[in-house]
N, C-alpha and C positions, 0 to 999 in steps of 0.2 A: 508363114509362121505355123509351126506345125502344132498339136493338140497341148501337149505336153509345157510348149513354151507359151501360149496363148494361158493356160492354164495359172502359169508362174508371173504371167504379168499381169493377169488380174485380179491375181491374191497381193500380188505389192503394190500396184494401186490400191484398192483397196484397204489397206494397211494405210499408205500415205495420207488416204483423205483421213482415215478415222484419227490418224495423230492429229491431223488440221484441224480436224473437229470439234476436237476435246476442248472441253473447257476448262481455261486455264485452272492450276494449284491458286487457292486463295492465300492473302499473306496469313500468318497467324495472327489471332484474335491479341489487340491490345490490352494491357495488362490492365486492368481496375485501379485504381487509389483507391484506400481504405484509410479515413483520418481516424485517429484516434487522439482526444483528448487528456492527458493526464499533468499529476503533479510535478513540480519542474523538480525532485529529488526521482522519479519513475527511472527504472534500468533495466535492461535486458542486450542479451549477449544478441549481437548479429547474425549466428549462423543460425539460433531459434528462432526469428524473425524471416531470416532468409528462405526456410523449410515450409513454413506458412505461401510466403510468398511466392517462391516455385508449387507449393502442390496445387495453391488456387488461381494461378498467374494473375497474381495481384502485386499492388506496392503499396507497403503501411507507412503512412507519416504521421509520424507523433509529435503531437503543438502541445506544448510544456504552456501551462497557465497559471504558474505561481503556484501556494501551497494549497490545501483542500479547500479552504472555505474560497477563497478567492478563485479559484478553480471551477467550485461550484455558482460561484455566483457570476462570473463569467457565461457559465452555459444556461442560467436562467436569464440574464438580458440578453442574450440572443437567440434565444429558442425561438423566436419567429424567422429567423434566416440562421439553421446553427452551423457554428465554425466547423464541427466535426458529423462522425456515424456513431463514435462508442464512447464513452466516459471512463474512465478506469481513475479508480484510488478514493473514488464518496467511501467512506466511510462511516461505522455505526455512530458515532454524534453526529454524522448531516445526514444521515439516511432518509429520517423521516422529513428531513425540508425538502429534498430532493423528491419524494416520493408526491409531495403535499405539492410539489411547485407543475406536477406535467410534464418535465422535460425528458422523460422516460417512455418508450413502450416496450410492452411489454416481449418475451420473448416466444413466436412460433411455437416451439415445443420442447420440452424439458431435455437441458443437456446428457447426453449420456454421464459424462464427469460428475456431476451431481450425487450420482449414486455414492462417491468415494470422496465425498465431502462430509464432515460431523453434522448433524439437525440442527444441533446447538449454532450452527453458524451461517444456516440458508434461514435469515429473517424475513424476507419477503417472498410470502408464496404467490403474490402476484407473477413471480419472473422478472421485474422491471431490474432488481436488481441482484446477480449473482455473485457472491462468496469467492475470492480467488487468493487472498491471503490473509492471514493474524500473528498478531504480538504483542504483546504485554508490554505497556509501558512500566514501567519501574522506577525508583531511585536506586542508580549506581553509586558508590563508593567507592574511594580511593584506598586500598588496602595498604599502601605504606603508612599515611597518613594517622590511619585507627591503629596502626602494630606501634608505630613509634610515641605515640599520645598516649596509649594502652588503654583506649577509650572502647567500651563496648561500640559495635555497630549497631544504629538503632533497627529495631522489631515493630515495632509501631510508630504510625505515625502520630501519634500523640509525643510520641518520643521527641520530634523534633522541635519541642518547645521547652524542652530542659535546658537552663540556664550551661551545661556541658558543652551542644550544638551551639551554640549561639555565633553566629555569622560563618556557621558551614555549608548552608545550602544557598542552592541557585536555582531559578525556577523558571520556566517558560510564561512568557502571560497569554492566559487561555484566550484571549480573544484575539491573537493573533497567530496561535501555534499549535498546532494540532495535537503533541502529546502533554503541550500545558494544559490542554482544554481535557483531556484525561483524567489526566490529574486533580484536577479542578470535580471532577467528575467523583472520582475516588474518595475524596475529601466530602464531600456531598451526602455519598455513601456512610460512611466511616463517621460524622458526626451529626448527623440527621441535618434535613432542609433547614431547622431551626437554628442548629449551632455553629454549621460549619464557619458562618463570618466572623465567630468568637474565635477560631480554629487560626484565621487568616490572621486577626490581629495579631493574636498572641504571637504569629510568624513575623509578623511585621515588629514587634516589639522585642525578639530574638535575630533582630537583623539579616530576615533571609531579603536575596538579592532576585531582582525580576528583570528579566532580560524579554528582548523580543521572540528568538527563536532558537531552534537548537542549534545551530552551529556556536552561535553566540555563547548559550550555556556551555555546552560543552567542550570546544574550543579555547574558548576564549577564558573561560571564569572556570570550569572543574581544575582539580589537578590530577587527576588521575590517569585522564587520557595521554596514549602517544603524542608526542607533539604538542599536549596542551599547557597552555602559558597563565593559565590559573591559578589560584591558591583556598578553593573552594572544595571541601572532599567530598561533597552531596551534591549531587545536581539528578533532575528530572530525565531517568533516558530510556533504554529500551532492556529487557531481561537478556538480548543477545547482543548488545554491546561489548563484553567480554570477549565472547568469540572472532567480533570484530579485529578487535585487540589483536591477537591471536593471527589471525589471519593475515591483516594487513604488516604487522610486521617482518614477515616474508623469511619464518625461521629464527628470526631475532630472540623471540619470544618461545617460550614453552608452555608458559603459566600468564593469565591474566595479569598484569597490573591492578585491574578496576572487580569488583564485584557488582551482582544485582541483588537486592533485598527484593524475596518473593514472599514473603512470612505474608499468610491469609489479611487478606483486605486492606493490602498496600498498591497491589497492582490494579491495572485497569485493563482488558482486554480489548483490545482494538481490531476490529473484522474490514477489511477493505473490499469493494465491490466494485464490478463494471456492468455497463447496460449500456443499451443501443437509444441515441438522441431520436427524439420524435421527429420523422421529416425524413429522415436519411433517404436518399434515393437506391442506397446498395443493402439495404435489409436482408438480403441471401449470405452478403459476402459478412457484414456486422454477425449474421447468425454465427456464423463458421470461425470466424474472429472468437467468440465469445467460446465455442465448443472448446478451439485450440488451445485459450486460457487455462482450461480443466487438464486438458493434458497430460502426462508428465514428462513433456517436451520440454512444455513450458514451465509446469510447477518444480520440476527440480532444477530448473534454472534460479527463480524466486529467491532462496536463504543466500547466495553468496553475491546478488546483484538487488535486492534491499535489503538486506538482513531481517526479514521477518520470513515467519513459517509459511509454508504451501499449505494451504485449503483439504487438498486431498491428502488422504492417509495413505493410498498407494505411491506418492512421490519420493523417491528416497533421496535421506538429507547426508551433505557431503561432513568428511568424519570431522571437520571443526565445530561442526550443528552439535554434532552424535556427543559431543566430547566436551563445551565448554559454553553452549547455549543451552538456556532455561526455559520451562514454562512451569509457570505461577500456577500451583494446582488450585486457589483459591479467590482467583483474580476476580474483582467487581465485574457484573454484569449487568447494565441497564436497560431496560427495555426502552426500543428507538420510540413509543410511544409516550415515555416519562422525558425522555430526555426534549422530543418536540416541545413537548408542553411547560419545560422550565427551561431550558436551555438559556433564551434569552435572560429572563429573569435571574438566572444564577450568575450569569456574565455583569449583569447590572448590580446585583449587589456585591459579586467580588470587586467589580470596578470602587467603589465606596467604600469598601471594606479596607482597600490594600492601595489603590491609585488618584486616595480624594486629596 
């Protein structure tokens, strides 16, 4: 063999062993699960969920737990084994029980999104629990109903005790329903701790109706809604209901059916929150979760998949928001501190006031 080929045959050996050699390509790393806890109305489009999940090769499963309080009270008896990593939808009346209860830690280090969040609406500077949506609960009206009676629509809620209203409204009961509990909250407001059960009688004695929850309310007892089989033209709902309206009827509609009464110290402002369960073993991925919340991936996903606002002011809202959803410039706002501290008690004496 001469120099030339001796030369060529132990550069290809050579070659041969070092392929042999190599240590195999490893498979790619398995994807994570990331539970996420939330309320069984919670929504979000799949290809925002997907984006999350391809850029951290992970997979989010969402365990629907009933409505907030039961949601919440769920992750407090199990917070010694919890079912999930992150909590989404506590909101500012269970803030403070949630905070009181442990079942939160707190977060690593302050999300960037934060910054394009309003102050007014990061209540806990612990971090346990961050700001991701708000909305006004309100009483909606049936605008046929008040044009054809030629009845003013009421401005106050003192209003709704005039022998006029009398068995127009319908109402959530707060201790089962989260924007009853609102409401209930607003009333609170609006007729000091002292009066408010004078407030519920006289409702009670004007024949308003108490249902368990909204669908029931507004379903089932408004009349103003698409599809609803009611004959109630007051019921307890949200300031972007209307736009609902709108929305859902897929062009049908141009104009509202339904109204929100926003007139100062009728609405109640409602702030929903997520945070990471104490225990979680993926606290890197719960971080990242939480960052992607702030978003505006995920915050302009938010108005047209629960009908309440994004948190952040950089999200832009799609033109049904722009056009025929409200915000209450003067809505109730309770400190989650006032609200721990009477909360039950106000449920106890509505209970007596309105379900003895």
């Amino acid at each position: 063999m001469n120099t030339i080929k001796q030369r060529w045959f132990c550069l290809s050996l050579g070659l041969l062993l070092l392929v042999a050699c190599a240590a195999p390509t490893p498979p790619p790393a398995r994807p994570r699960t990331l539970r996420v806890m939330v309320y069984d109305s919670f929504s979000v489009s799949e290809s925002v969920i997907k984006a999350f999940e391809t850029q951290h090769n992970a997979t989010v499963q969402f365990l629907k737990a009933g409505d907030t309080g039961t949601m919440l009270n769920q992750a407090i008896l199990s917070q010694e084994n919890p079912q999930a990593d992150v909590i989404y939808g506590i909101d500012n009346t269970f803030l403070s029980r949630a905070l009181e209860a442990g079942i939160l830690q707190p977060l690593a280090a302050r999300p960037a999104g934060l910054a394009n969040v309003p102050p007014e609406l990061q209540l806990d500077p612990s971090l346990r629990l961050i700001p991701v949506d708000y909305g006004d609960v309100c009483l909606n009206y049936d605008k046929a109903y008040f044009a054809e009676h030629q009845l003013p629509v009421p401005q106050d809620l003192r209003d709704l005790v005039r022998p006029e209203y009398k068995g127009l409204l319908v109402v959530e009961n707060p201790a089962a329903s989260s924007p009853g509990l609102a409401f209930l909250m607003a009333t609170v407001d609006r007729f000091t701790e002292e009066h408010y059960p004078d407030f519920w009688q006289d409702l009670l004695a004007n024949d308003v109706r108490v249902v368990d929850g909204w669908d029931t309310a507004y379903y089932n007892e408004f009349s103003g809604g698409s599809g609803s089989q009611g004959t109630r033209p007051l019921v307890v709902s949200y300031a972007t209901s209307p736009a609902a309206e709108v929305y859902f009827s897929e062009g049908a509609l141009t104009e509202p059916p339904t109204g929100a009464i926003t007139a100062p110290g009728t609405c109640f402002r409602q702030v929903e929150f997520t945070g990471i369960l104490t225990g979680t073993p993926v606290a890197d991925l719960a971080e990242a979760f939480i960052a992607f919340l702030l978003s505006d991936t995920f915050q302009a996903d938010i108005p047209l998949q629960m009908w309440v606002f994004p948190a952040s002011q950089t999200a832009p809202l799609p033109p049904v928001f722009q056009q025929y959803a409200v915000v209450a410039q003067e809505p109730v706002q309770l400190a989650p501190d006032v609200i721990a501290a009477n909360r039950d008690r106000w449920l106890r004496e509505w209970t007596e006031a309105v379900l003895r």
